[in-house]
C-alpha positions in Angstrom: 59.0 37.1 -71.1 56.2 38.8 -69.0 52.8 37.0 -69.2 49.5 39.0 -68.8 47.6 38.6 -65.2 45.1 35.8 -66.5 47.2 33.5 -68.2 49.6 34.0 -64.6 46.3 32.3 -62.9 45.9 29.7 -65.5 49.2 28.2 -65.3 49.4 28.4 -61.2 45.8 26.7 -61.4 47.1 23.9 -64.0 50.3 23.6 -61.6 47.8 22.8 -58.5 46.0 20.4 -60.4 48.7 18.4 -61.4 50.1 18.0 -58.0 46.9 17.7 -55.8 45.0 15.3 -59.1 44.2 12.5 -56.1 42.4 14.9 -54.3 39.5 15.7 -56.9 38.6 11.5 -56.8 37.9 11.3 -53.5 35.9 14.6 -52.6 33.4 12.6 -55.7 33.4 9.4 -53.6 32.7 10.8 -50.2 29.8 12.6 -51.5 28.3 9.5 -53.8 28.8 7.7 -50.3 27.0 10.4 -48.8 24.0 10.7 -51.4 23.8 7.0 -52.2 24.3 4.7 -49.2 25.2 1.2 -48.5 26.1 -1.3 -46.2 28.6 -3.4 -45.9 27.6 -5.4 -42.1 24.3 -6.6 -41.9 23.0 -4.9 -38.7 20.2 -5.9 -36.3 16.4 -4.6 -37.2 16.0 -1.2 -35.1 13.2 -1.0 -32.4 10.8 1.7 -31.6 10.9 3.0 -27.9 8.7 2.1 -25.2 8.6 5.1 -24.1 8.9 8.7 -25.7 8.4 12.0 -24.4 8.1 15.2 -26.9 8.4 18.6 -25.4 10.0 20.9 -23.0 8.7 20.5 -19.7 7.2 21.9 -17.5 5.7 24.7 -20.5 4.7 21.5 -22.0 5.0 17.9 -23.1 3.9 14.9 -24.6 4.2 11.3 -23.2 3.6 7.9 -24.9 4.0 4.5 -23.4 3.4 1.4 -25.7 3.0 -1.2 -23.2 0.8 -0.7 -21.4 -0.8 1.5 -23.4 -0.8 5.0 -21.5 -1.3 8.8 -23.3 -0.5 12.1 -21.5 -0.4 15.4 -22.3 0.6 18.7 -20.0 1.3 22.0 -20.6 1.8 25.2 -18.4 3.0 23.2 -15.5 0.8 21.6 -13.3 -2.3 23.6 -15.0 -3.3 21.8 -18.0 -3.4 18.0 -18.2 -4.9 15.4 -20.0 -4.0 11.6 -19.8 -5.6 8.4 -21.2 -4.8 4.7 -20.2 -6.7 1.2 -20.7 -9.1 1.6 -17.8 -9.5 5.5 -17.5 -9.1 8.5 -18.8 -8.7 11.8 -17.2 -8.2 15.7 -18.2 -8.4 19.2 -16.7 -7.4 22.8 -15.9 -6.2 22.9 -12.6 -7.8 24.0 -9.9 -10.8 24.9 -11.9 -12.0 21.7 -13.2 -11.2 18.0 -14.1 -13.1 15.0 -15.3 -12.6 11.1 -15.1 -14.0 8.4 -17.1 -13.2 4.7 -15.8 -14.1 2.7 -19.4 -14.5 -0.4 -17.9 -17.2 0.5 -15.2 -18.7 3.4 -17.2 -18.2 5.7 -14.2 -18.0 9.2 -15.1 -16.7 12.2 -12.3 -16.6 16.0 -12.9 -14.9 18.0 -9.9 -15.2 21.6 -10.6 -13.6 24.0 -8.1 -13.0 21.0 -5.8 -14.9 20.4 -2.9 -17.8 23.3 -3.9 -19.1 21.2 -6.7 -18.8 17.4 -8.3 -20.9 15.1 -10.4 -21.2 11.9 -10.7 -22.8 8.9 -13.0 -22.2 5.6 -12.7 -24.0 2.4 -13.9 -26.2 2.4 -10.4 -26.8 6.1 -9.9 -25.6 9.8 -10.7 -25.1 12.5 -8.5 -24.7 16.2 -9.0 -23.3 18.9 -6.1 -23.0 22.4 -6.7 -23.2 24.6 -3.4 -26.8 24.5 -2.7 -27.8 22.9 -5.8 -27.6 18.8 -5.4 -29.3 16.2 -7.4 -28.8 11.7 -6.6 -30.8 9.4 -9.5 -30.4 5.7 -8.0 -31.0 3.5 -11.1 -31.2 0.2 -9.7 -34.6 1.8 -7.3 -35.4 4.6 -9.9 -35.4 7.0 -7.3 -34.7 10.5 -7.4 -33.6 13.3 -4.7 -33.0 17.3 -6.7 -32.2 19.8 -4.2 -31.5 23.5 -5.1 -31.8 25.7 -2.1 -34.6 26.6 -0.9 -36.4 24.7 -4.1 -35.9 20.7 -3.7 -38.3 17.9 -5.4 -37.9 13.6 -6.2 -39.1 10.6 -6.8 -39.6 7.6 -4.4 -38.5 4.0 -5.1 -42.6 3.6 -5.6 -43.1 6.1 -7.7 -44.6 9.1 -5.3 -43.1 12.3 -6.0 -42.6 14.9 -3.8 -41.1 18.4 -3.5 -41.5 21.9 -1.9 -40.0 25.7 -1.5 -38.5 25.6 2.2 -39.3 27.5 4.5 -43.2 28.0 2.9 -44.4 24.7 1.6 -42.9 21.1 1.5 -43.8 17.5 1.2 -41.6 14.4 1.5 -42.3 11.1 1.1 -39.5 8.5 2.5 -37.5 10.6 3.3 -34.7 11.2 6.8 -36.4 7.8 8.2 -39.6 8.9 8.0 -43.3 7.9 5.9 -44.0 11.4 5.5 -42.8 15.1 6.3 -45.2 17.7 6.0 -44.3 21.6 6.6 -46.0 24.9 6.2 -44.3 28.0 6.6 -41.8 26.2 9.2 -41.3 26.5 11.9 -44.5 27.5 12.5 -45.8 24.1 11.2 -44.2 21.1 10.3 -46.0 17.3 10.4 -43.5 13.7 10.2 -44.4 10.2 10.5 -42.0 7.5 11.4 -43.2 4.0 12.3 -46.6 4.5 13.5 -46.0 7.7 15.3 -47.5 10.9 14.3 -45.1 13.8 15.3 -46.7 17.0 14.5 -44.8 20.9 16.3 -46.1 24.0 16.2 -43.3 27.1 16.5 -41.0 23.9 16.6 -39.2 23.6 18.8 -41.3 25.1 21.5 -44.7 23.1 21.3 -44.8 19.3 19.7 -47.0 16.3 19.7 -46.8 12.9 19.5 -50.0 10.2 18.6 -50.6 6.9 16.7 -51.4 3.4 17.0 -47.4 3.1 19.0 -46.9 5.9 20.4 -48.2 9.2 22.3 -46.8 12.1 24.0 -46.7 16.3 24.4 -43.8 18.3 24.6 -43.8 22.5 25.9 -39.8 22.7 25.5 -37.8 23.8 27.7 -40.4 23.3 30.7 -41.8 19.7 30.1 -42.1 16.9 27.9 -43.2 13.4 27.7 -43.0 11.0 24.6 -43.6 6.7 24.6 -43.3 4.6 21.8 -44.5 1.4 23.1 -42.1 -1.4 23.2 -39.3 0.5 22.1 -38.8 3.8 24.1 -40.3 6.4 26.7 -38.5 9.7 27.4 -39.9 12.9 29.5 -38.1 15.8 31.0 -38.9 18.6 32.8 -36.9 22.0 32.3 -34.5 20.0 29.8 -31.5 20.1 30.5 -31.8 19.7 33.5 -34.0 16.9 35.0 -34.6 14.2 32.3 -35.4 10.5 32.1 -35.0 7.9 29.3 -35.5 4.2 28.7 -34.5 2.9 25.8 -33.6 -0.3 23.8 -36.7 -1.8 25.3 -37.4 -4.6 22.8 -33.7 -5.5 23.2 -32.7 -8.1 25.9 -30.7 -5.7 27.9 -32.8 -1.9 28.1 -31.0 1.5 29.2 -32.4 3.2 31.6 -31.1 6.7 32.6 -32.1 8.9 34.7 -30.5 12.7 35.9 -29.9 15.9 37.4 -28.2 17.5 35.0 -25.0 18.6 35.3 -24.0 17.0 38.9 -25.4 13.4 38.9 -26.4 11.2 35.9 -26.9 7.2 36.3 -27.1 4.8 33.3 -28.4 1.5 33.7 -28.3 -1.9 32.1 -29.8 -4.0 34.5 -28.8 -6.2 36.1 -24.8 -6.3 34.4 -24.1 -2.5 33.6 -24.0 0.7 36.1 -22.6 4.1 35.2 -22.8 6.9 37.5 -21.5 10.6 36.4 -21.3 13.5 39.0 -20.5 16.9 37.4 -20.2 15.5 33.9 -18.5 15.1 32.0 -15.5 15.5 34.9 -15.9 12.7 36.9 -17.6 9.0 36.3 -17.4 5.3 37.7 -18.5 2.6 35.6 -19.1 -1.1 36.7 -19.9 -4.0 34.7 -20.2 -7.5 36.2 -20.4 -9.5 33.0 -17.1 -8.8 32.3 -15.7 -8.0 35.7 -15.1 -4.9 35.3 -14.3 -1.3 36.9 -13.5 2.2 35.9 -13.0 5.8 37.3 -12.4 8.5 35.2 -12.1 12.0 36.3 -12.3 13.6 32.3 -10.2 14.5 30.8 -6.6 14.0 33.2 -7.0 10.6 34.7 -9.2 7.4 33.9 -8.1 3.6 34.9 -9.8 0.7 34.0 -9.6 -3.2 33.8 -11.8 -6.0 32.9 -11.8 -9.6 31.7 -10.8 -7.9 28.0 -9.7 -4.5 28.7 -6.9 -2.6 30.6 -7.0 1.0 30.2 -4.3 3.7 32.2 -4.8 7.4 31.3 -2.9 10.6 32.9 -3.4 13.3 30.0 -1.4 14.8 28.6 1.7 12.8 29.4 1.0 9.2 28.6 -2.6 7.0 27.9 -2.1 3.2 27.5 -5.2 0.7 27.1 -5.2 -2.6 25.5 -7.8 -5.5 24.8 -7.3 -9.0 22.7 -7.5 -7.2 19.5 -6.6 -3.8 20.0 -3.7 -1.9 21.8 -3.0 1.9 22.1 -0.1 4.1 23.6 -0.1 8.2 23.6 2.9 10.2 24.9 2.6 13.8 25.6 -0.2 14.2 23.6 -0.5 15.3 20.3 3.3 14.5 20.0 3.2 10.4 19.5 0.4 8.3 19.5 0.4 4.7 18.8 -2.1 1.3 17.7 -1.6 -1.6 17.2 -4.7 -3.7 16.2 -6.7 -5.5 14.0 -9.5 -4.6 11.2 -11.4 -8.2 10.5 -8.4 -10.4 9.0 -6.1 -7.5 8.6 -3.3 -6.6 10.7 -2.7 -2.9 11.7 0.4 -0.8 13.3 -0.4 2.4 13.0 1.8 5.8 14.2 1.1 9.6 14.9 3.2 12.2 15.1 2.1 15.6 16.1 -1.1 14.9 14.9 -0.7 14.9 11.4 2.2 12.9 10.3 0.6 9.8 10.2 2.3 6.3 9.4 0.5 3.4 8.6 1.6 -0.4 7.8 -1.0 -3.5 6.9 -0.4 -7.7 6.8 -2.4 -9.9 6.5 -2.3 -13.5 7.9 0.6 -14.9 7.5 2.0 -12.4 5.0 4.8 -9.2 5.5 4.0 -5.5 6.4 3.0 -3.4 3.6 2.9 0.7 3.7 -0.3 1.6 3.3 0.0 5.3 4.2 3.4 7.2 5.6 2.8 11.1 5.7 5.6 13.4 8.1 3.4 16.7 7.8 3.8 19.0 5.8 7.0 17.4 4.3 5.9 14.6 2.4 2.9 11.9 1.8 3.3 8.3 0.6 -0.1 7.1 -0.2 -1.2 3.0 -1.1 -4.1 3.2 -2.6 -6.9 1.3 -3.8 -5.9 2.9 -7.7 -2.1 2.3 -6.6 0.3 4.3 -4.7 1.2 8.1 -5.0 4.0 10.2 -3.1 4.4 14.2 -2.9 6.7 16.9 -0.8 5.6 19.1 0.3 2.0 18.2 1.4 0.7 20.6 3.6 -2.8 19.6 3.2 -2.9 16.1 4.6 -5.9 15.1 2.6 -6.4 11.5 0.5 -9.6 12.2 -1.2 -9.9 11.6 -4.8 -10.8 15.3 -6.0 -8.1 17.0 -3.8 -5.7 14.6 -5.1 -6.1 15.3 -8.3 -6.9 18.8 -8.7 -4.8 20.4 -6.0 -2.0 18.3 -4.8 -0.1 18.4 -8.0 0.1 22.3 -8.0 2.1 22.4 -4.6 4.3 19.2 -5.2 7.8 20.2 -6.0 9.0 16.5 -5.6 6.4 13.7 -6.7 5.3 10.6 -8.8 3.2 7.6 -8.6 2.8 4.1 -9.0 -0.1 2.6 -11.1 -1.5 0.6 -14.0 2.4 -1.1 -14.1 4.0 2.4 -14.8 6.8 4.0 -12.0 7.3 7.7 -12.2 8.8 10.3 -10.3 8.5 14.0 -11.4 10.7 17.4 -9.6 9.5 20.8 -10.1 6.7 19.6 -12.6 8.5 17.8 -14.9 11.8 19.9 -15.5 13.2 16.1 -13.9 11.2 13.0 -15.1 11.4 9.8 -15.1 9.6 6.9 -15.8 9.8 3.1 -15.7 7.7 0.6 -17.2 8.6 -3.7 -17.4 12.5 -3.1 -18.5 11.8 0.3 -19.9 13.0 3.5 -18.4 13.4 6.9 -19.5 15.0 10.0 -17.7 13.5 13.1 -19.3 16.2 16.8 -17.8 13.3 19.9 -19.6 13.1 17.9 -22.9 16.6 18.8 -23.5 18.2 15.6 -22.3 16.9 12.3 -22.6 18.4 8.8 -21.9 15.9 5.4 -22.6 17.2 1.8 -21.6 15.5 -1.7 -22.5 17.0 -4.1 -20.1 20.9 -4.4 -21.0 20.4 -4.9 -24.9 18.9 -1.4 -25.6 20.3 2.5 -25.3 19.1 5.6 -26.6 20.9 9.1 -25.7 19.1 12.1 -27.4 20.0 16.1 -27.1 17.2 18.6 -28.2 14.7 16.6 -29.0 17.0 14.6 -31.5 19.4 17.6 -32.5 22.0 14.7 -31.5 20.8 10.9 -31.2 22.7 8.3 -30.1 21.6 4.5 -30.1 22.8 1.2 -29.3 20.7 -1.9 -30.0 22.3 -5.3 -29.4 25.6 -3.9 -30.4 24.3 -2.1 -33.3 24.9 1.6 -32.5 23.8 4.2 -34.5 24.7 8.3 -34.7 21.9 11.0 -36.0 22.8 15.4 -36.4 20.7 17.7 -36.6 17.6 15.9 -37.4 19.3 14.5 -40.9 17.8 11.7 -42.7 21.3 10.1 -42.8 22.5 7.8 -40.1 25.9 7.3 -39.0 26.3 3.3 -37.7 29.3 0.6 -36.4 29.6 -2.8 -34.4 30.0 -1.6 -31.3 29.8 -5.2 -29.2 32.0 -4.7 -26.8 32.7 -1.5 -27.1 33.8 1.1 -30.0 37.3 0.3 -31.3 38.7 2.9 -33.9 40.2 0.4 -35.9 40.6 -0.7 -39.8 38.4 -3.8 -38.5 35.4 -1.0 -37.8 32.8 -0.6 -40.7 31.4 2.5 -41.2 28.7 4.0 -43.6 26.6 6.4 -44.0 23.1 6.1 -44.8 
């Protein structure tokens, strides 16, 4: 009997059923597991990370610490950055510009193309630079200083205000150490007064006078001059530099006299301890000084010896300088290759090293306490930096600079190999975040480009990710945990001790 092509299908399809009829059931219970979880083990709550970094770095990325609380966001590399902690927060577009705001203190700082301009406000004063422009409000005196070249004007801590438009007309008032500056078309005339003494130049510096109540004098430089302020100075000179003689220091208790023929003999005096005698200076001096029993000869700059009741000093540039005193000590070999000092800064203990000038190593203590780095920089390999905000490292540095502004809007361009130590969070960073990692308390994370990330919580807490999450791996307190492709469902087992494929393992989907 032949049977038509459909009816052929329908009894091979009947036949299949028949045989494989255990099949059907349990394709229906893997999916209700799948669409309708449970769990058989009651697992351990989950816990949020510490730390969690979003982003492929170095195009960009974002970084969240919970505790403490810390913000950051970069992009483009090194360019573009913006961060935020408890105490400060900072942003900016490297080199162009970057701004600071310490919360606590109220202290706000704007560096724009670092060092030709910066501003400054604070809860004392504010301070604006750009090139010639420049402006300094002190709060605490009210007084107020606004230069932009040749314009400037201000505000004394009286109230007098003052300005002018060098080089035609200008007036200051408490200004450079002096009452009162007067000029007029300088430097054909200019007018100052400084502690009762009237100092007034015509075609400055060529013809000047000196009168008041303290003082008086007349100066026609370079062929003579005479000036006395009494009780505290008289100077004169005739065809300067060459024959000139000072006294100074006279309402002190020991004066200086000096007196010379300039360059081949000069004589300072401090009667009736001190005596230093120069011939063709600066080569050659000798230097007595009877307080302290002491004598030295110098012939400037290859050989100088000296010792006293406090100092011994031994120098035969360039090949080796030694001098030492109760609180200071120093040693130079073949100059500018090593240089050493050892000494002491009020309480503080100091060792401090140089190497060809610029690598610089420095180590503190204080009484009673153990060394601490406080600066170690082989140039232009690498700086390690303790600072008063913390501690920060970089290679290469091949500007050996610690200021504030280059430090932040500069160094991080050039660092291949850097991180920092600050506000209780470690990081370390290579080739602008394409490695990162950071530590906190007992929280780490180790970013690889945003493509590979592993987190720790002291020994209780794992977290392995891929892609952002494309593949997420946890373990918390032996409660481990599987994620795909960013799926709502989680894979989980008991995995104390390890993962055992076993009948004894539970797993579920959910």
């Amino acid at each position: 009997m032949r049977y038509s092509r459909p009816v052929v299908k329908m009894m091979v399809t009947h036949a299949f059923v028949k045989r494989y009829r255990w099949f059907f059931p349990s394709i229906l219970f893997l999916l209700f597991t799948c669409l309708f979880p449970f769990s058989l083990v009651a697992g351990e709550p989950e816990s949020k990370p510490l730390i969690k970094k979003y982003g492929f770095s170095p195009l960009f990325s974002i970084l969240k610490v919970e505790s403490p609380a810390y913000h950051e966001f970069m992009a483009v590399g090194p360019f573009l950055f913006c961060e935020e902690s408890k105490k400060e927060e900072v942003f900016g577009l490297r080199p162009l510009f970057s701004k600071k705001v310490e919360k606590d203190k109220g202290n706000v700082r704007w560096d724009i193309l670092y060092p030709l301009s910066r501003f400054q406000r604070g809860e004392k004063d504010q301070n604006y630079f750009v090139l010639l422009y420049r402006s300094d409000t002190y709060k605490k005196s009210e007084e107020e200083r606004f230069y932009f070249f040749p314009f400037f004007w201000g505000k004394t801590k009286t109230g007098k205000t003052y300005g002018g438009f060098f080089p035609f007309y200008g007036h200051l008032t408490d200004r450079f150490e002096r009452k009162d500056i007067r000029f007029f078309l300088w430097p054909l005339y200019a007018r100052s007064e400084r502690d009762g003494v009237v100092k007034t130049s015509y075609l400055w510096p060529f013809f000047t006078s000196y009168s008041g109540e303290k003082g008086e004098g007349f100066r026609f430089w370079p062929f003579y001059g005479h000036e006395v302020k009494r009780g505290y100075y008289e100077k004169g000179f005739i065809l300067w530099p060459f024959f000139f003689k000072t006294a100074k220091d006279l309402d002190k208790k020991e004066p200086i006299y000096t007196k010379a023929f300039f360059p081949f003999y000069m004589k300072r005096e401090r009667p009736p301890n001190y005596r230093e005698t120069d011939y063709l200076w600066p080569i050659f001096r000798y230097v007595e000084d009877d307080e302290y029993h002491r004598v030295r000869y110098e012939a400037w700059p290859i050989f100088a010896k000296a010792h006293s009741d406090y100092e011994e000093w031994f120098r035969l540039f360039p090949f080796y300088v030694h001098k030492t005193t109760p609180n200071y000590e120093k040693w130079t070999v073949l100059w500018p290759f090593l240089r050493r000092k050892h000494y002491w800064e009020g309480d503080t203990e100091v060792d401090y090293n140089e190497f060809l000038a610029f690598s610089r190593f420095r180590h503190e203590r204080e009484p009673g306490g153990e060394w601490w780095i406080q600066r170690q920089n082989l140039w232009p390999i690498f700086c390690d930096a303790h600072l008063r905000d913390g501690r920060s490292w970089a290679a290469p540095d091949p500007i050996p600079l610690v200021f504030e502004g280059y430090r932040r809007n500069w160094r991080p361009i050039w660092t291949i190999y850097g991180g920092y130590d600050k506000g209780g969070i470690h990081r370390s960073q290579f080739l602008w975040g394409l490695y990162d990692h950071i530590r906190t308390g007992n929280a780490s994370l180790t970013d690889i480009a945003g493509l590979v990330q592993w987190e720790e919580e002291g020994e209780d807490v794992a977290r392995f990710s891929l892609l952002q999450g494309l593949l997420k791996y946890e373990n918390i307190r032996g409660n481990a945990s599987l994620e795909f492709f960013f799926l709502p469902w989680r894979l989980r087992w008991q995995a104390t001790g390890g993962v055992e494929w076993s009948e004894e393992d539970t797993w579920n989907l959910r």
